[in-house]
C-alpha positions in Angstrom: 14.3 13.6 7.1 15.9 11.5 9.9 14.4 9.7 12.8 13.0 11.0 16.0 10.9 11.0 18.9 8.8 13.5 17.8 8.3 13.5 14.1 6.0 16.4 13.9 8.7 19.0 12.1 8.8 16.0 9.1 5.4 15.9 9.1 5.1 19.3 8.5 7.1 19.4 5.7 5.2 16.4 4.3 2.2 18.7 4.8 3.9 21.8 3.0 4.9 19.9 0.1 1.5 19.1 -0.5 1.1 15.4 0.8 -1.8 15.0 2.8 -1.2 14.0 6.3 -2.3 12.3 9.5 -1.2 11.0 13.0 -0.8 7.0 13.3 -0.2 5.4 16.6 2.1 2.9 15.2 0.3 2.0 11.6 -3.5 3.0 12.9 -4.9 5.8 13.0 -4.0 8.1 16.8 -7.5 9.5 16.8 -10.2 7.3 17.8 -13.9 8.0 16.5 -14.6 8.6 20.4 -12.5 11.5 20.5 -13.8 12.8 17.1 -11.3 11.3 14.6 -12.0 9.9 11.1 -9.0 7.9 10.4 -7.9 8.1 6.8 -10.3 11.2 6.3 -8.5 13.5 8.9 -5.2 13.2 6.4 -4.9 17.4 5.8 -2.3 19.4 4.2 -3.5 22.0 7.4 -1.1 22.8 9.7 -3.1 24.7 12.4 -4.9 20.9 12.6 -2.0 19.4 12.5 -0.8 21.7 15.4 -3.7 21.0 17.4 -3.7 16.7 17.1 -0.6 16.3 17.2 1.4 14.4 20.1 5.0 12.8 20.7 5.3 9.5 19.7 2.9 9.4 16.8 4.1 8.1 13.8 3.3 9.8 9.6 0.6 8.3 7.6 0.1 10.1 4.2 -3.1 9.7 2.3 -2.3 8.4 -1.5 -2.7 11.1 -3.8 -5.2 11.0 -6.0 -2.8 11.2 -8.6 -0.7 8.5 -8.0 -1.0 4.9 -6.3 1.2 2.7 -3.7 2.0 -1.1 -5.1 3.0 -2.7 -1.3 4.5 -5.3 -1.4 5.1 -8.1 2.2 7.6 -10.2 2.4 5.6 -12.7 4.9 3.3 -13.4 2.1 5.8 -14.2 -0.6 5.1 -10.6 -1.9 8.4 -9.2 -3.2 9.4 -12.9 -5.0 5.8 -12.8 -6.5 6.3 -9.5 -8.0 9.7 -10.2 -9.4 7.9 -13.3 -11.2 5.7 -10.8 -12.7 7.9 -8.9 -14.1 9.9 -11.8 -15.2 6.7 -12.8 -17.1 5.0 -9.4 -18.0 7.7 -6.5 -18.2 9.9 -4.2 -16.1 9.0 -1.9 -13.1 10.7 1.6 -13.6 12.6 3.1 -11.1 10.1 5.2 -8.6 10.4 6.4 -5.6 10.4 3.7 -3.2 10.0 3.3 0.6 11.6 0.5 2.8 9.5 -0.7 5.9 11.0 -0.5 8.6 10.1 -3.8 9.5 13.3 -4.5 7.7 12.5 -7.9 5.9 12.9 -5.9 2.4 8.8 -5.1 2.1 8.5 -1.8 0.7 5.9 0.8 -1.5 6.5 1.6 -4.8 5.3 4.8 -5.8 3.4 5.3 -9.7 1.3 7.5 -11.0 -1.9 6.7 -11.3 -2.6 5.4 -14.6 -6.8 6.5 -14.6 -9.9 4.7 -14.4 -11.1 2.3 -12.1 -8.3 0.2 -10.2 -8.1 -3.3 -8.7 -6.1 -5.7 -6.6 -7.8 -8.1 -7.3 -5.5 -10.1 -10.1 -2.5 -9.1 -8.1 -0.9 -12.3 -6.6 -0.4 -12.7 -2.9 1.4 -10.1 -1.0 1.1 -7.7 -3.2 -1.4 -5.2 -2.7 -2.6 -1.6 -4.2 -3.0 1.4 -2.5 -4.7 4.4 -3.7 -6.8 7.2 -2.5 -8.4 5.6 -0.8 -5.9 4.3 1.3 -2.5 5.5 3.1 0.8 4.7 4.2 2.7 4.5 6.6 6.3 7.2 5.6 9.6 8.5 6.8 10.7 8.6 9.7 8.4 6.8 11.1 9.4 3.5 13.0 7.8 0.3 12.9 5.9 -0.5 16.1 7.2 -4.1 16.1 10.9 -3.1 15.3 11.5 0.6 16.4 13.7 0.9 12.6 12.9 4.1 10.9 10.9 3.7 7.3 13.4 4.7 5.1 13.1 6.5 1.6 15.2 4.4 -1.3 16.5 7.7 -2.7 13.9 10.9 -1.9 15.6 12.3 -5.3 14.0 9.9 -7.8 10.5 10.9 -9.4 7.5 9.7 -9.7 7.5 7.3 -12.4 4.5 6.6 -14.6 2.8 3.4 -14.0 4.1 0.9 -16.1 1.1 -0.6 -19.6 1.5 -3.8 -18.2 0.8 -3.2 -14.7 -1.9 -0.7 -15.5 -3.7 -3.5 -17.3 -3.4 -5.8 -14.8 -5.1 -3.3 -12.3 -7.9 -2.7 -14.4 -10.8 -4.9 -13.3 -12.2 -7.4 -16.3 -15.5 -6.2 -17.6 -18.5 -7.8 -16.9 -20.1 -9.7 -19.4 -23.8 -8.8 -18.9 -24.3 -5.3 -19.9 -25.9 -2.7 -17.3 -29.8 -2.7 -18.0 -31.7 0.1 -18.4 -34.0 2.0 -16.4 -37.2 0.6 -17.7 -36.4 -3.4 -17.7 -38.4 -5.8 -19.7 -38.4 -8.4 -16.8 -40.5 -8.1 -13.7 -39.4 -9.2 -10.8 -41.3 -10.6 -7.6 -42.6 -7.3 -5.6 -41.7 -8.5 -2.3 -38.2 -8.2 -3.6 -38.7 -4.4 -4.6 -35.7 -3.3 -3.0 -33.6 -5.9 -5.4 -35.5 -5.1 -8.3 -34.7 -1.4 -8.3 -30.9 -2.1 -7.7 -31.1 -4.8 -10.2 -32.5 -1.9 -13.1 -31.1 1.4 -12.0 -27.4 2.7 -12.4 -25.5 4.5 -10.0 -25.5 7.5 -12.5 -29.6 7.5 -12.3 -29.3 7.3 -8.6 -26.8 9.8 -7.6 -26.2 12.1 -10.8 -29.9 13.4 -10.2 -28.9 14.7 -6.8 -26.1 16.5 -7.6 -23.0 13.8 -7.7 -20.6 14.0 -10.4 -18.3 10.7 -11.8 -14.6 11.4 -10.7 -11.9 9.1 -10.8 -12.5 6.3 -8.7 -15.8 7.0 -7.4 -18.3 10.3 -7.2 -18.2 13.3 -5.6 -21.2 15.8 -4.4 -22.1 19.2 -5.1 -20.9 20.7 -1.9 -17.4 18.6 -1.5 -14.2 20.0 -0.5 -12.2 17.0 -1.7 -11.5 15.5 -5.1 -13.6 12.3 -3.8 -16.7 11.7 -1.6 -17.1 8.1 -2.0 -16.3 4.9 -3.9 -18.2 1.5 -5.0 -17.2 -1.5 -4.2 -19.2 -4.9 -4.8 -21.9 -2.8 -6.0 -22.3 -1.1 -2.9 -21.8 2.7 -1.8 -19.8 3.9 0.7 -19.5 7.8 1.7 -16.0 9.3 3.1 -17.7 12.8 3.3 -19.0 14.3 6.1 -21.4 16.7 4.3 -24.2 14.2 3.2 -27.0 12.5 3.7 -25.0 9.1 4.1 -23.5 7.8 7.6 -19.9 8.1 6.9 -17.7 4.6 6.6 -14.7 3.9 8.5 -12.2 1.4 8.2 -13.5 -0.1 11.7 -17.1 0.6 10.5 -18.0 0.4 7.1 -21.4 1.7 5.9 -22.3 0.9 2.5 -25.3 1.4 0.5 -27.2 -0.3 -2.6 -28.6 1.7 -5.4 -32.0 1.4 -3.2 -31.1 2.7 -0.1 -29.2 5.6 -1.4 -32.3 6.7 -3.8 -34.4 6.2 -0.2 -31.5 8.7 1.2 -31.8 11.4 -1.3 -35.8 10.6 -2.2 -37.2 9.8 1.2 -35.2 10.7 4.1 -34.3 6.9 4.2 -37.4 6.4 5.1 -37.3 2.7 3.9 -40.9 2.1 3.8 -41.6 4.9 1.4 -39.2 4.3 -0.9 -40.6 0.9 -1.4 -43.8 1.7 -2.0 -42.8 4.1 -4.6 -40.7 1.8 -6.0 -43.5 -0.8 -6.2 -45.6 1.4 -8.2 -42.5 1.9 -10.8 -42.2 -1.8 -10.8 -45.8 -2.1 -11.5 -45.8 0.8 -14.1 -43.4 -1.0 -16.3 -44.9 -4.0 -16.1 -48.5 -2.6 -17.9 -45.3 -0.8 -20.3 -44.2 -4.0 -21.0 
């Protein structure tokens, strides 16, 4: 694929090759949420859609497969020298297909598979972040909106490679210490804080498995969903990427997230917020004459 003014016949082939794909002006999102757009969650393999959105000018952003994840590494940020000290300390990356910003200071997305379960950045040192499907980047030919240089592929020839054991465990966030509590909890807590109570003793699984919503890799999907994944949980908190819910859908320039009390007020009440206290009250109160 080489550089051009109008990358749409590279996006295209991106599309028939089974990447999922959207229009970026520069490395955002083209289509506003005024005009209808979702950002990330327009990303299609469609190309009537693609057809339709698409204008001269835009640039390629893929959505990370869910079967594989992006390590992105900035130079500005010390991120390619802090990666090569890792692997100086914890083991060697395998060769992967790799993509060059075209920034040109040598910052670049390494391409693994993803290695299951539940990932993190978090331990990862500065400048180096993780992309997966929940994110995207930014591919060939594209050109860098400060530079104009093309993104350029390493070698498009070179598979896949598995995500290295070292790296894997590094993603994988620690476990927590305290044990999730059951349903029924031994400890009462104050009823004006019934909202906190029932996020404090419920899972997600009693929340959203009841309605429906099945555990995938990295997050849940419901009943009706077209896509491998509907949403993820982060701190704790829900947030939806399908349109086909009860749930206001987040977007990278406005999030929506959800505790384990407001969702159950979603699927329960009509998040009606009022009602679902009150019930919840009366389960408070009910375990405490249990207990």
């Amino acid at each position: 694929m080489s550089a051009s003014a109008d990358l749409f016949d590279d996006a295209l082939a991106y599309a028939a090759a089974g990447w999922e794909i959207f229009p970026l002006r520069g490395k955002a999102p083209a289509i506003s949420s005024r005009d209808g757009g979702r950002g990330l969650l327009d990303a299609t393999t469609n190309e009537h859609w693609l057809r339709q959105h698409w204008r001269a000018g835009y640039n390629i952003g893929a959505r990370v497969h869910p079967g594989m994840i992006v390590l992105d590494t900035d130079p500005r940020h010390g991120g390619e020298d802090n990666l090569i000290a890792l692997v100086s300390e914890l083991g060697e990356l395998p060769e992967t297909l790799t993509c060059f910003s075209g920034r040109g200071d040598g910052g670049r997305h390494r391409y693994f598979l993803h290695p299951g379960g539940v990932l993190s950045s978090k331990r990862l040192p500065e400048g180096v972040d993780l992309k997966t499907h929940s994110g995207y980047a930014v591919v060939p030919p594209s050109l860098h909106p400060d530079t104009g240089r093309p993104y350029q592929w390493e070698d498009p020839e070179v598979p896949i490679a598995p995500c290295p054991a070292w790296l894997a465990d590094l993603l994988r966030p620690v476990a927590e210490e305290k044990p999730e509590r059951p349903f029924a909890p031994r400890v009462v807590h104050d009823p004006e804080s019934v909202a906190d109570w029932f996020t404090a003793n419920t899972t997600w699984a009693q929340v959203l498995a009841p309605a429906g919503w099945t555990e995938v890799r990295g997050g849940w999907r419901h009943p009706a969903a077209t896509s491998v994944l509907s949403a993820t949980i982060r701190h704790d908190v829900l947030f939806v990427y399908s349109t086909n819910t009860v749930f206001e859908v987040t977007e990278a320039e406005a999030p929506h997230g959800y505790t384990r009390f407001r969702a159950w007020a979603m699927f329960k009440f009509g998040g009606d917020l009022s009602a679902a206290a009150r019930a919840a009250r009366a389960m408070c109160k009910g375990r405490e004459v249990a207990a």
